[in-house]
VEXLUM-961569 format. One line per field, with one value per atom (N, C-alpha, C): residue number from 1; residue in one letter; atom name; y, z, x. Coordinates in Angstrom, 3 decimals, always signed. Last residue first. Layout:
BEGIN
nr c(NUM	...) .
rest c(A	...) .
atom c(CA	...) .
v c(Y	...) .
w c(Z	...) .
u c(X	...) .
! end
This chain:
BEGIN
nr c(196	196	196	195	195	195	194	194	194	193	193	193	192	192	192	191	191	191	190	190	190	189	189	189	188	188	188	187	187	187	186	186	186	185	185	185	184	184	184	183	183	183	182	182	182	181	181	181	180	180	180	179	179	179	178	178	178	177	177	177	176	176	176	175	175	175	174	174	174	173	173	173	172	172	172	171	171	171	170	170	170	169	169	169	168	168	168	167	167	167	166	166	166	165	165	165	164	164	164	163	163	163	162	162	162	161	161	161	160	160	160	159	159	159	158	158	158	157	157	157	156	156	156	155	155	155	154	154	154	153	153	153	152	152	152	151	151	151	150	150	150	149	149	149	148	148	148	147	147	147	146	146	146	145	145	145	144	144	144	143	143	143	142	142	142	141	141	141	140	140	140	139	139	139	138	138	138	137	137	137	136	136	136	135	135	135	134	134	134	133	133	133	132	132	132	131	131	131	130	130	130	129	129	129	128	128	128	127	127	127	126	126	126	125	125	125	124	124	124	123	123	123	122	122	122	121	121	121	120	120	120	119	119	119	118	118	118	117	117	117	116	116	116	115	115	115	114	114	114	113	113	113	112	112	112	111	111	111	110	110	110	109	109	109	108	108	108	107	107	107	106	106	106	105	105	105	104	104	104	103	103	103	102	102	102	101	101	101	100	100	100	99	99	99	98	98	98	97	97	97	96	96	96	95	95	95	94	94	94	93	93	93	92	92	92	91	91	91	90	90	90	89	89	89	88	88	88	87	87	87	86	86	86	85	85	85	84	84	84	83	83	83	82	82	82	81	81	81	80	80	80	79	79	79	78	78	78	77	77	77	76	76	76	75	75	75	74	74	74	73	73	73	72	72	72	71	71	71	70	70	70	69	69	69	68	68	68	67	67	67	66	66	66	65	65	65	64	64	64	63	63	63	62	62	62	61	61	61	60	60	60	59	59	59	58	58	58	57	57	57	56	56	56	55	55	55	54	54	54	53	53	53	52	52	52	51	51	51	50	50	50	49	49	49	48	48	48	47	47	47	46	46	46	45	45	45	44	44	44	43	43	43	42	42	42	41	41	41	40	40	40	39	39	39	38	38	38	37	37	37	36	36	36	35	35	35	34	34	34	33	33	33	32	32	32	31	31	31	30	30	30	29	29	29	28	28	28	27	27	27	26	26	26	25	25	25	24	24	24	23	23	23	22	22	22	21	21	21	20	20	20	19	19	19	18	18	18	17	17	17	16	16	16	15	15	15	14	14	14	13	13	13	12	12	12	11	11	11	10	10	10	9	9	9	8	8	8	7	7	7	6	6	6	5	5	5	4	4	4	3	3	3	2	2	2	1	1	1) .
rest c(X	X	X	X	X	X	X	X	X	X	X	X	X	X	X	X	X	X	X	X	X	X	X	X	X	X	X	X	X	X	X	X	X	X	X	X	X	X	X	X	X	X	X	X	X	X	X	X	X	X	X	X	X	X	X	X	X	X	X	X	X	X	X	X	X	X	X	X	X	X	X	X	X	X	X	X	X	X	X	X	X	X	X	X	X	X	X	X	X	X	X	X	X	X	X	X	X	X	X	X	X	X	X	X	X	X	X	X	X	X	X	X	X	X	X	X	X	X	X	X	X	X	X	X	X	X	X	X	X	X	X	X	X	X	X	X	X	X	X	X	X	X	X	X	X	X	X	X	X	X	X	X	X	X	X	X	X	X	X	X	X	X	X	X	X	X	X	X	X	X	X	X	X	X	X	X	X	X	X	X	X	X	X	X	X	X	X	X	X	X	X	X	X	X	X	X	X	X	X	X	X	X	X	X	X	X	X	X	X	X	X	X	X	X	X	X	X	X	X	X	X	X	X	X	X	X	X	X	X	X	X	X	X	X	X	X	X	X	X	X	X	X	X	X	X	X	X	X	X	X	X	X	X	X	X	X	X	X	X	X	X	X	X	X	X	X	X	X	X	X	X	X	X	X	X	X	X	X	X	X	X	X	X	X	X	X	X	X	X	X	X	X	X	X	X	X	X	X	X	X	X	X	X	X	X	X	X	X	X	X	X	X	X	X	X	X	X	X	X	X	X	X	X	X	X	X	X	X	X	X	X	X	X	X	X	X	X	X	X	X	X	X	X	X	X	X	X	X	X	X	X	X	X	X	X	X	X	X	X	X	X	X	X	X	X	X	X	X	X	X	X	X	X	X	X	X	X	X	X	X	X	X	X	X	X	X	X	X	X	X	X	X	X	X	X	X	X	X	X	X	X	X	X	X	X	X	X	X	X	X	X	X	X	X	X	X	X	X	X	X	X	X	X	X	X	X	X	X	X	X	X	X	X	X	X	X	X	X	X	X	X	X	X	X	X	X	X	X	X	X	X	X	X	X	X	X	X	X	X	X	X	X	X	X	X	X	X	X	X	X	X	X	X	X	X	X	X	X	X	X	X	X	X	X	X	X	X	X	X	X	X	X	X	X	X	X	X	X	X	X	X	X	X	X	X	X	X	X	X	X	X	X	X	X	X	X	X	X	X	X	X	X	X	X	X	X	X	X	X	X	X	X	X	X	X	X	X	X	X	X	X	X	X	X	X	X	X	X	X	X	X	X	X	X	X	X	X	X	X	X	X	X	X	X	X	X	X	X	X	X	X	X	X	X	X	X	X	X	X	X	X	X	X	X	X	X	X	X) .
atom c(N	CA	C	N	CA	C	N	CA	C	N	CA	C	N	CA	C	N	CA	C	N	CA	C	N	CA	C	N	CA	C	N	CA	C	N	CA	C	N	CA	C	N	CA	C	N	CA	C	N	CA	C	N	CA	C	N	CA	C	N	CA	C	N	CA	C	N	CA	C	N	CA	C	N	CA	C	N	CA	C	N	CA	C	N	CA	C	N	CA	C	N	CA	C	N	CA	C	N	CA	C	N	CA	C	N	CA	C	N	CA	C	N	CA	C	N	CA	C	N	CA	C	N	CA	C	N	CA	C	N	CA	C	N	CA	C	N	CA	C	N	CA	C	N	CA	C	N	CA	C	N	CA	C	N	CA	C	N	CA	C	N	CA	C	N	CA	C	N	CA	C	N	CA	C	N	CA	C	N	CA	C	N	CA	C	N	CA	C	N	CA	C	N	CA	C	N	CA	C	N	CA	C	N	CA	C	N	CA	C	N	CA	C	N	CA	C	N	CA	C	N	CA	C	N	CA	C	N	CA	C	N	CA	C	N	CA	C	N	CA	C	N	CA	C	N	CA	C	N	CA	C	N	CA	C	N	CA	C	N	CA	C	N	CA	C	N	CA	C	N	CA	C	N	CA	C	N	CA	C	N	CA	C	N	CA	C	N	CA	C	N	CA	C	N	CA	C	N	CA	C	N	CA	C	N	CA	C	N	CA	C	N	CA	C	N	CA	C	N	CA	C	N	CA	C	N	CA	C	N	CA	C	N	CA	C	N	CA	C	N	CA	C	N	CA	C	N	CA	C	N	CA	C	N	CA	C	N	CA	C	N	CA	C	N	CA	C	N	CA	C	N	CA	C	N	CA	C	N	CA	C	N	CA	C	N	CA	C	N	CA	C	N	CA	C	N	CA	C	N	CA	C	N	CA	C	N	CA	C	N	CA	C	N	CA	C	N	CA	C	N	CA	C	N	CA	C	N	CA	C	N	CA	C	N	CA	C	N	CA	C	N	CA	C	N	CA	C	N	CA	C	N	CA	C	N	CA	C	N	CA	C	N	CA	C	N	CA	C	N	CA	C	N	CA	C	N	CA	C	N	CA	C	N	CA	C	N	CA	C	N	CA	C	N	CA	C	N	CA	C	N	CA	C	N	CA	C	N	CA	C	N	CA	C	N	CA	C	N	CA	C	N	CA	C	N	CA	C	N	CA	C	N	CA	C	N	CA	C	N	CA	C	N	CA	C	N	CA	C	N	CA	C	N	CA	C	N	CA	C	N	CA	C	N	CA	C	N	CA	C	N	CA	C	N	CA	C	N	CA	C	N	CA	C	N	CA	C	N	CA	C	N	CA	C	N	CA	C	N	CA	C	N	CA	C	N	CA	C	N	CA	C	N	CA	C	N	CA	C	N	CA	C	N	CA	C	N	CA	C	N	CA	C	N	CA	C	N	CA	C	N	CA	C	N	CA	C	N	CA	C	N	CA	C	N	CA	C	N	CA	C	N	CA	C	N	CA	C	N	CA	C	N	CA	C	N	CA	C	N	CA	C	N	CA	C) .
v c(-29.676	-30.469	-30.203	-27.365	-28.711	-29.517	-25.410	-25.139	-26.837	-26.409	-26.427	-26.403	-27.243	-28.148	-27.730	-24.442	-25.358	-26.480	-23.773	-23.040	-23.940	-25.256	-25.205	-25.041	-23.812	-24.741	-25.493	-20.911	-21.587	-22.690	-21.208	-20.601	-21.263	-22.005	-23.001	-22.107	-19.543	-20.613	-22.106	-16.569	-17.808	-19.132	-15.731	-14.425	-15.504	-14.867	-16.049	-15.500	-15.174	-15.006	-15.381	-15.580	-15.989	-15.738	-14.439	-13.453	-13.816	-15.997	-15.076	-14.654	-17.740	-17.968	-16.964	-17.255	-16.893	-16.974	-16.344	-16.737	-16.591	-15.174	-16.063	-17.027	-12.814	-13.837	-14.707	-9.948	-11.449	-13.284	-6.912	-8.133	-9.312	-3.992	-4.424	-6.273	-0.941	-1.943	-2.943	+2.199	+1.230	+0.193	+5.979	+4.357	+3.518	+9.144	+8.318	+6.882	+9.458	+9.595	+8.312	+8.473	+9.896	+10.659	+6.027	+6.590	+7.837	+5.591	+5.625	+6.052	+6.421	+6.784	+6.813	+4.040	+5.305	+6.442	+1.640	+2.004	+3.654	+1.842	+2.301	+2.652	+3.904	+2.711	+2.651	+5.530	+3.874	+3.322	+8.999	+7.679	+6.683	+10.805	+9.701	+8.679	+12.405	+12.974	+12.312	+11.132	+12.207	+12.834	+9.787	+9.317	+10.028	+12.426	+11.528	+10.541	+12.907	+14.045	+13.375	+10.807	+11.002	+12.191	+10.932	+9.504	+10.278	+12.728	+13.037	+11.822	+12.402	+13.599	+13.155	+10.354	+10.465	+11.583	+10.096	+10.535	+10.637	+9.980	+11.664	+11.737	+6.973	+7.263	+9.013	+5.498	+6.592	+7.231	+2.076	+3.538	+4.429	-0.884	-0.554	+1.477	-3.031	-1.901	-1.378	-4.953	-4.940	-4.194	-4.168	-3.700	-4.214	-3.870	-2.682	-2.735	-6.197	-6.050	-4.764	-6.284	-5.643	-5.784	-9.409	-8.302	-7.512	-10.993	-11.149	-9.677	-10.882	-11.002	-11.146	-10.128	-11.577	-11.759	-7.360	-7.949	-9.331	-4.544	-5.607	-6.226	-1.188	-1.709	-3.180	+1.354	+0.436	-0.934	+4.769	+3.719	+2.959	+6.792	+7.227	+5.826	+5.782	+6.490	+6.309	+5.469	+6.995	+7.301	+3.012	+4.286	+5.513	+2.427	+2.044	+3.541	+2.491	+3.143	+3.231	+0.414	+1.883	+2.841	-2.363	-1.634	-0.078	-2.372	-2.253	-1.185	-2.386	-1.375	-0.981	-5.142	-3.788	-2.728	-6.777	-6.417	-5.502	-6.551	-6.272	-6.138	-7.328	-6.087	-6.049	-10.120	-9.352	-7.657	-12.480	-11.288	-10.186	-14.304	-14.120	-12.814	-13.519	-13.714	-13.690	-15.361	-13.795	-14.024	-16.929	-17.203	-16.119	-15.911	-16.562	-16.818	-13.298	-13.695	-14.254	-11.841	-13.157	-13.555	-9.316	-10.398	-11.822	-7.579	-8.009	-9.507	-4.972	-6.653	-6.811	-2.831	-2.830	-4.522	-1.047	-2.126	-2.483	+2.068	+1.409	+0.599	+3.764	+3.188	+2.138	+4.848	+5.701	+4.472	+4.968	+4.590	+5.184	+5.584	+6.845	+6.196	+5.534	+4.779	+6.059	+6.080	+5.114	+5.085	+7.312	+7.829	+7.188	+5.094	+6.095	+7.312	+3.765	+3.161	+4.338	+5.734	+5.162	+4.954	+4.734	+6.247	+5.872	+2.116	+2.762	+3.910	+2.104	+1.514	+1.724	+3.509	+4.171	+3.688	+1.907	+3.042	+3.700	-0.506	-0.359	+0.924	+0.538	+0.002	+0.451	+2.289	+2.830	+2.027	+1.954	+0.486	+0.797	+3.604	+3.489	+1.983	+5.899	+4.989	+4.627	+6.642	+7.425	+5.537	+5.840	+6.956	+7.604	+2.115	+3.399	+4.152	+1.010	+1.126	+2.327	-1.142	+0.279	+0.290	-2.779	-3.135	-1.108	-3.669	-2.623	-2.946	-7.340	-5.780	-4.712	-9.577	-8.662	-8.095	-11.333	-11.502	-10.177	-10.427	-11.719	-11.946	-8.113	-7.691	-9.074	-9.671	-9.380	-8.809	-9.717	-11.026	-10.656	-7.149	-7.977	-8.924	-6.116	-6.086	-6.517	-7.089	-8.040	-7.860	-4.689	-5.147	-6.720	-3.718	-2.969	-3.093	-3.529	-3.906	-3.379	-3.268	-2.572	-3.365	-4.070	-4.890	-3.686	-3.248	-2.941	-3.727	-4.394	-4.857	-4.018	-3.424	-3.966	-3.597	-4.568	-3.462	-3.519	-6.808	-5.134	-5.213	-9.670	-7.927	-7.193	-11.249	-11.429	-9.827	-10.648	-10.182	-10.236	-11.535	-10.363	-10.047	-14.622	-14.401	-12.822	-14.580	-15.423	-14.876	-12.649	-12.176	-13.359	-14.709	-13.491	-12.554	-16.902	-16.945	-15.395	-14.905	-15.446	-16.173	-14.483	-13.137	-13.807	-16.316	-16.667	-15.559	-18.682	-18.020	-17.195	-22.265	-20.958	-19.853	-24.674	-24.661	-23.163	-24.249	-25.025	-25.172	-20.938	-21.973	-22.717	-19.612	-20.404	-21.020	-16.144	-17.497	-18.465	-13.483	-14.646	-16.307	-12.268	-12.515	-13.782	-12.137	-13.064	-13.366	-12.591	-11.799	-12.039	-13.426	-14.077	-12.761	-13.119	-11.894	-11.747	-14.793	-14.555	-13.889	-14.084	-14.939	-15.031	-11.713	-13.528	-14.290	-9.503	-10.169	-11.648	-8.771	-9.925	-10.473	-6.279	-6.402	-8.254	-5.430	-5.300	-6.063	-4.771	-4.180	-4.132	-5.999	-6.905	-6.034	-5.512	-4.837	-5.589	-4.679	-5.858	-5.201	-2.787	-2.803	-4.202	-2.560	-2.986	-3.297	-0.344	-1.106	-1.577	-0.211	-0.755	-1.369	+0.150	+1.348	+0.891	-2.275	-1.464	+0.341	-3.843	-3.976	-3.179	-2.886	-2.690	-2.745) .
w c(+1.527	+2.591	+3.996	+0.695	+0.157	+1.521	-0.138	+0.930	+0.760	-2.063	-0.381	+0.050	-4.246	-3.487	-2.032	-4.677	-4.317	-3.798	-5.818	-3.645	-4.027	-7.607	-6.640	-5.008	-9.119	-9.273	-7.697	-9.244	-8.934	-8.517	-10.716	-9.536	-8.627	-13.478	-12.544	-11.153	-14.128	-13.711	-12.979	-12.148	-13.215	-12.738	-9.994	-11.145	-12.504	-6.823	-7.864	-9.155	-3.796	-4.533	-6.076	-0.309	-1.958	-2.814	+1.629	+0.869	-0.397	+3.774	+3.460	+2.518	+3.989	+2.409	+3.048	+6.350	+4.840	+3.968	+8.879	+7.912	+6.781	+10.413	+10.585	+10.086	+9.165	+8.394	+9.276	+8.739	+8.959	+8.719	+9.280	+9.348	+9.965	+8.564	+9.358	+8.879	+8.543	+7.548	+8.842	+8.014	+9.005	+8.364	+7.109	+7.281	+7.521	+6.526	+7.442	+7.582	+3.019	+4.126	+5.002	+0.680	+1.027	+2.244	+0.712	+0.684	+0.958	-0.946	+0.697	+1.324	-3.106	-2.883	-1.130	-4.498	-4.396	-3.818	-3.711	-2.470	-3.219	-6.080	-4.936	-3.386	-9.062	-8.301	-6.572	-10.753	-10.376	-9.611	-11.882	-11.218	-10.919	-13.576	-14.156	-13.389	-11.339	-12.151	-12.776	-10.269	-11.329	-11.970	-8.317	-9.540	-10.899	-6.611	-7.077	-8.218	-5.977	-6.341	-7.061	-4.883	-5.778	-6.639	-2.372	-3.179	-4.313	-1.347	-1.269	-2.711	-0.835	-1.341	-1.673	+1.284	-0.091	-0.997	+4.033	+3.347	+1.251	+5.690	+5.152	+3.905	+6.395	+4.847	+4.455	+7.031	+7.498	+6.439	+5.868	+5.981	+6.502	+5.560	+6.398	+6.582	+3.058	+3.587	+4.743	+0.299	+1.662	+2.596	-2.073	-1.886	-0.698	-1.392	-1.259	-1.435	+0.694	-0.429	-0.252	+0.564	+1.045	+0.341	+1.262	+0.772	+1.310	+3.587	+2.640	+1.976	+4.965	+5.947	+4.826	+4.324	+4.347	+4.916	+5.216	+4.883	+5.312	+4.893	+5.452	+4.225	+5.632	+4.939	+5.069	+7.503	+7.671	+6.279	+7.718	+6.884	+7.280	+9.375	+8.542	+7.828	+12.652	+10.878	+10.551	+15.550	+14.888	+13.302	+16.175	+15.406	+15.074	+17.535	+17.862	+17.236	+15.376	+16.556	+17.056	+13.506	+12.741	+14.349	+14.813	+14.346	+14.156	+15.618	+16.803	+15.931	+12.666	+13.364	+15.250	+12.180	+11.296	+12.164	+14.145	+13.473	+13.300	+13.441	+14.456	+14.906	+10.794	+11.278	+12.508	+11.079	+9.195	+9.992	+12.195	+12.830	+12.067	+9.744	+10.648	+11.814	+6.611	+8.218	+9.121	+3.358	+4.691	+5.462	+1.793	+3.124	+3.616	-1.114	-0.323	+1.375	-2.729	-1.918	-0.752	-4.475	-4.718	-3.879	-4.120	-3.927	-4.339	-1.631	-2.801	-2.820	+0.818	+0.514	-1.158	+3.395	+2.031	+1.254	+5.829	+5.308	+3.903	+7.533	+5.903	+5.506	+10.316	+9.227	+7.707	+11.011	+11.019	+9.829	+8.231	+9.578	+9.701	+6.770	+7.941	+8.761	+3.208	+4.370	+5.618	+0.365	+0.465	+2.216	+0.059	-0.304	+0.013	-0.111	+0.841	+0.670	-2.220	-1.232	-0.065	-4.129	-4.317	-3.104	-3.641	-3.155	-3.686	-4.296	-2.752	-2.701	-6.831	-5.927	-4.646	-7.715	-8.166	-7.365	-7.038	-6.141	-7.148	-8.831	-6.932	-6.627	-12.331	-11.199	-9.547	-14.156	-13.303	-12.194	-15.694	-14.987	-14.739	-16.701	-17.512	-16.743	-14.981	-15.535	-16.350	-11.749	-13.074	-13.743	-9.664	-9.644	-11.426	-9.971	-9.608	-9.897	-7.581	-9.281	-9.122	-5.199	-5.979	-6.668	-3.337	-4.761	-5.197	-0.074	-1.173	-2.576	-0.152	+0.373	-0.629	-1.262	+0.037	+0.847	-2.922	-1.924	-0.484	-5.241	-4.266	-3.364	-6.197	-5.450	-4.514	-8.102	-7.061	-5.719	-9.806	-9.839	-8.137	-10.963	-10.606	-10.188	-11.790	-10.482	-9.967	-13.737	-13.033	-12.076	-13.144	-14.142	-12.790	-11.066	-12.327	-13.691	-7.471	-8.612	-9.873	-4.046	-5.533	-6.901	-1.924	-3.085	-3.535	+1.295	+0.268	-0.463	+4.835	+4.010	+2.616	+8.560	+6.591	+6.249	+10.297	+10.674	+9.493	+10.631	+10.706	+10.470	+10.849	+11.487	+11.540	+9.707	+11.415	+12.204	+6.916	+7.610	+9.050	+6.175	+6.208	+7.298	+5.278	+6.227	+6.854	+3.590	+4.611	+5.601	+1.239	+2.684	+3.571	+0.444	+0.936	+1.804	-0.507	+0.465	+1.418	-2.331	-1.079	-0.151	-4.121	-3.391	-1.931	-5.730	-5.051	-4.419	-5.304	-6.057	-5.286	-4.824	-4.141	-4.631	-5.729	-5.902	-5.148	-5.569	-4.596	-4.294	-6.953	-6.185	-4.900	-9.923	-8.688	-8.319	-10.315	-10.522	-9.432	-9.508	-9.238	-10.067	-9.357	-7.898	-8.310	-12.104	-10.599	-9.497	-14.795	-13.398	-12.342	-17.287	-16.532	-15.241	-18.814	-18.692	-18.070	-18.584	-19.334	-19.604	-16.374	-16.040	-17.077	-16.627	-16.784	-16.503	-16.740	-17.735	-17.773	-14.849	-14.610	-15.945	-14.356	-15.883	-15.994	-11.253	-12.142	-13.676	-9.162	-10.138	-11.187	-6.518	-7.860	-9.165	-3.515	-4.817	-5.535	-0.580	-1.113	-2.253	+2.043	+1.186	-0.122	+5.364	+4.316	+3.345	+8.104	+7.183	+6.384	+11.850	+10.624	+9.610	+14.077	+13.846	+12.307	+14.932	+14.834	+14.300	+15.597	+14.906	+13.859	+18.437	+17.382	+16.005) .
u c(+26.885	+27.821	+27.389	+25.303	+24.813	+25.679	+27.511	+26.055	+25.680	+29.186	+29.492	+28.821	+27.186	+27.907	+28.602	+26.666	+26.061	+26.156	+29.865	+28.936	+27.780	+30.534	+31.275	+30.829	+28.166	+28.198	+29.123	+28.718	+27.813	+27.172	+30.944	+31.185	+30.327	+29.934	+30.855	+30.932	+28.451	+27.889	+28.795	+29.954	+29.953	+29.165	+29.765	+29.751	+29.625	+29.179	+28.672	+28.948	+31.411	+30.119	+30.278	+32.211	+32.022	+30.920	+32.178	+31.967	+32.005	+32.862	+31.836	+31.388	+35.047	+34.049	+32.792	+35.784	+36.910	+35.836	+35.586	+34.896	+34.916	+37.635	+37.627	+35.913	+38.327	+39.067	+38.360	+36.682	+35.713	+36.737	+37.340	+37.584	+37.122	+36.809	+35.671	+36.245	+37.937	+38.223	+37.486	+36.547	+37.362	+36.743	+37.154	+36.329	+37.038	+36.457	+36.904	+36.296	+36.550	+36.084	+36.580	+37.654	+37.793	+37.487	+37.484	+39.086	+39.171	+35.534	+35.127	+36.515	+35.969	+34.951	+35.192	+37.596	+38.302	+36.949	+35.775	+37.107	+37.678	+34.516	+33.650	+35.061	+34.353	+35.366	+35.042	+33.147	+32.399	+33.327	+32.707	+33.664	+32.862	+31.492	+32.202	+32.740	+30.697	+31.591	+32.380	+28.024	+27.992	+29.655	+30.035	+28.831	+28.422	+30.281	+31.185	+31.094	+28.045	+28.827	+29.444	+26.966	+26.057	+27.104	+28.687	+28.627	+27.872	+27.861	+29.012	+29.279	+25.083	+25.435	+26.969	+25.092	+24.307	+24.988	+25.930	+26.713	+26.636	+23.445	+23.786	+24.921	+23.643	+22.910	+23.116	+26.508	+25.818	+24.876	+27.032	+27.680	+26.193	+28.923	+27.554	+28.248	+28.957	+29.385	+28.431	+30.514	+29.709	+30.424	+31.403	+30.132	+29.524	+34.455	+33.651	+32.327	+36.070	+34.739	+33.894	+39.545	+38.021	+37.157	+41.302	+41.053	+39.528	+41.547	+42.901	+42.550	+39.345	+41.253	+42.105	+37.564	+37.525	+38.975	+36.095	+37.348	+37.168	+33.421	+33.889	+35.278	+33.947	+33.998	+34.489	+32.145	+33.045	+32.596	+31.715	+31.326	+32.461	+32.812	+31.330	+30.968	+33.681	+34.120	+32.997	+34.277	+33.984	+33.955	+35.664	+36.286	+35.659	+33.491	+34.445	+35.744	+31.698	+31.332	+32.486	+32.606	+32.155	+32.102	+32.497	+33.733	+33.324	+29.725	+30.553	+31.702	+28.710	+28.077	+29.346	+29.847	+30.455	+29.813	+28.972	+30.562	+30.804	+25.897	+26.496	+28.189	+26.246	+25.379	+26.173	+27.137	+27.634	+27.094	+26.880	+27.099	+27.311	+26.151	+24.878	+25.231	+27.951	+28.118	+26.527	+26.720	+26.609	+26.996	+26.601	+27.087	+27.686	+25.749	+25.123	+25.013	+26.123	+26.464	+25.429	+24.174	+24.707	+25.869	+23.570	+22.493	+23.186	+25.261	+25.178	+24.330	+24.948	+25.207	+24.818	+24.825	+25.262	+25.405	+23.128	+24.371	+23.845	+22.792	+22.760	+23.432	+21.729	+22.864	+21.792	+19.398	+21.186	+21.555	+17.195	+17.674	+18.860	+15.079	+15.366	+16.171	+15.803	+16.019	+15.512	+15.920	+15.013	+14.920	+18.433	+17.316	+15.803	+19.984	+20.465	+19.397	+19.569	+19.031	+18.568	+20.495	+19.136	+19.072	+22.613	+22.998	+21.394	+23.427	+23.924	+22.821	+22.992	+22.424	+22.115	+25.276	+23.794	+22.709	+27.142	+27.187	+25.955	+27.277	+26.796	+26.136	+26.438	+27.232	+26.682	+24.580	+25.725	+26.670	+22.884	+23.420	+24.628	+20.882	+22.075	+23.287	+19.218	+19.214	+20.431	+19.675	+19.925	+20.050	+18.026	+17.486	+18.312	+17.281	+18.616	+17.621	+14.412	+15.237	+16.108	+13.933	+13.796	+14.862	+10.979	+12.146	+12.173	+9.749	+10.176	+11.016	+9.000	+9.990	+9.647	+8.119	+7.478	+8.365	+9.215	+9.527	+9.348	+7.738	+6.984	+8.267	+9.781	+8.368	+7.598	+10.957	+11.661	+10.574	+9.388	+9.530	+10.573	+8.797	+7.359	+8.095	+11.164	+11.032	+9.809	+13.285	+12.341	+12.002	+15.585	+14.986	+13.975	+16.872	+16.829	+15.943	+16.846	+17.015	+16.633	+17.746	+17.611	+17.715	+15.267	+16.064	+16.228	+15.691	+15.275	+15.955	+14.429	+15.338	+14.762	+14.421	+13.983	+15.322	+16.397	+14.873	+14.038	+18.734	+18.307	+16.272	+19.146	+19.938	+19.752	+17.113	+17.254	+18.217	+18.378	+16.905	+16.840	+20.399	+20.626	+19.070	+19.899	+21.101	+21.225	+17.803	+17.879	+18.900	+19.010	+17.548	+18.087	+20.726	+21.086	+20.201	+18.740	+20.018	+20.198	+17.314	+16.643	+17.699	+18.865	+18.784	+18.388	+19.079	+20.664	+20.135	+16.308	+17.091	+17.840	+16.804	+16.393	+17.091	+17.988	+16.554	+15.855	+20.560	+19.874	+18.673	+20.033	+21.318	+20.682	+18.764	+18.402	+20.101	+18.834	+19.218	+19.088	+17.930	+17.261	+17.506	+20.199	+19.632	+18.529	+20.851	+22.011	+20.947	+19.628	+19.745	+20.411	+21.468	+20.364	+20.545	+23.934	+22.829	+22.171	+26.146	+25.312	+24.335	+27.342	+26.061	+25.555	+29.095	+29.172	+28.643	+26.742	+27.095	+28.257	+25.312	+25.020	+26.026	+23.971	+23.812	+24.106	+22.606	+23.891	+23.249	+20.771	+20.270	+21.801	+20.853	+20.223	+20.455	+21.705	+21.900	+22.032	+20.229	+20.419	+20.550	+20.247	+20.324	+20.131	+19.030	+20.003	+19.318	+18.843	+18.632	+19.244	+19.484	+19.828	+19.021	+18.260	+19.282	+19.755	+17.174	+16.548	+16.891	+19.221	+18.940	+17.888	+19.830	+20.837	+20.177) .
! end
């Protein structure tokens, strides 16, 4: 299975309620918040790429590929995506954000069953209340369609996958999957849970 899957990791945001600091490599728990996110993503798939945008000598000592959007300007995820989706020969392509710490450890094998299951081009994971469009596991051909879409001013990533056949990939019975870090109190809160 695992061998049918790469992933993504996406560093390359602006970080601005972080004050600017980079997200991925803010430290949470003395480990900066990407190396959580390898920790939990690496055992699933086949490699791993960082996209990131900036500090990529500092993203590079964790001995992966690091690649920079293809349009400069901090186009949001989907410049990320569609970079990656350029970067890969595998069938699929999971999708994670570098500041989400408490990844599912089944986060690959979920979404790859659900996506087969239905036959859809991309399955989009659910904490059971809502969707997180940037964790995604999609078919990398669908580059073109995403890059069309990019180029014509849009950034909203669910009005993107809305267009193609995709299946909603539910994790309620790991509600804090998907917490992630956008404030230094946020930060503050998941160090203490990881910590318990």
């Amino acid at each position: 299975m695992s061998q049918q899957v790469d992933a993504v990791i996406l560093a390359g945001g602006k970080a601005r309620r972080m004050g600017g600091d980079d997200k991925g490599l803010v430290l949470l728990n003395d480990q900066p918040m990407i190396k959580h996110a390898i920790d939990r993503v690496l055992p699933q798939v086949k490699e791993i790429l960082i996209n990131a945008n900036r500090n990529q000598s500092e993203y590079a000592k964790f001995d992966f590929p690091v690649i920079s959007d293809e349009d400069s300007g901090y186009l949001g995820p989907l410049a990320g995506m569609i970079t990656a989706m350029a970067h890969t020969q595998a069938k699929y392509l999971m999708v994670v954000p570098c500041d989400c710490p408490l990844l599912p450890t089944d986060l690959v094998e979920r979404m790859v069953s659900a996506l087969e299951k239905q036959g859809a081009d991309l399955a989009v994971a659910s904490d059971g209340k809502r969707e997180q469009p940037v964790v995604m596991l999609l078919k990398p051909e669908l580059r073109d369609s995403m890059k069309a879409f990019l180029d014509a001013g849009e950034r909203k990533i669910d009005f993107w996958y809305a267009k193609h056949q995709y299946v909603v990939c539910e994790f309620a019975d790991q509600p804090n999957a998907f917490v992630n870090v956008n404030t230094p109190e946020q930060k503050q809160q998941l160090a203490e849970a990881i910590a318990h």
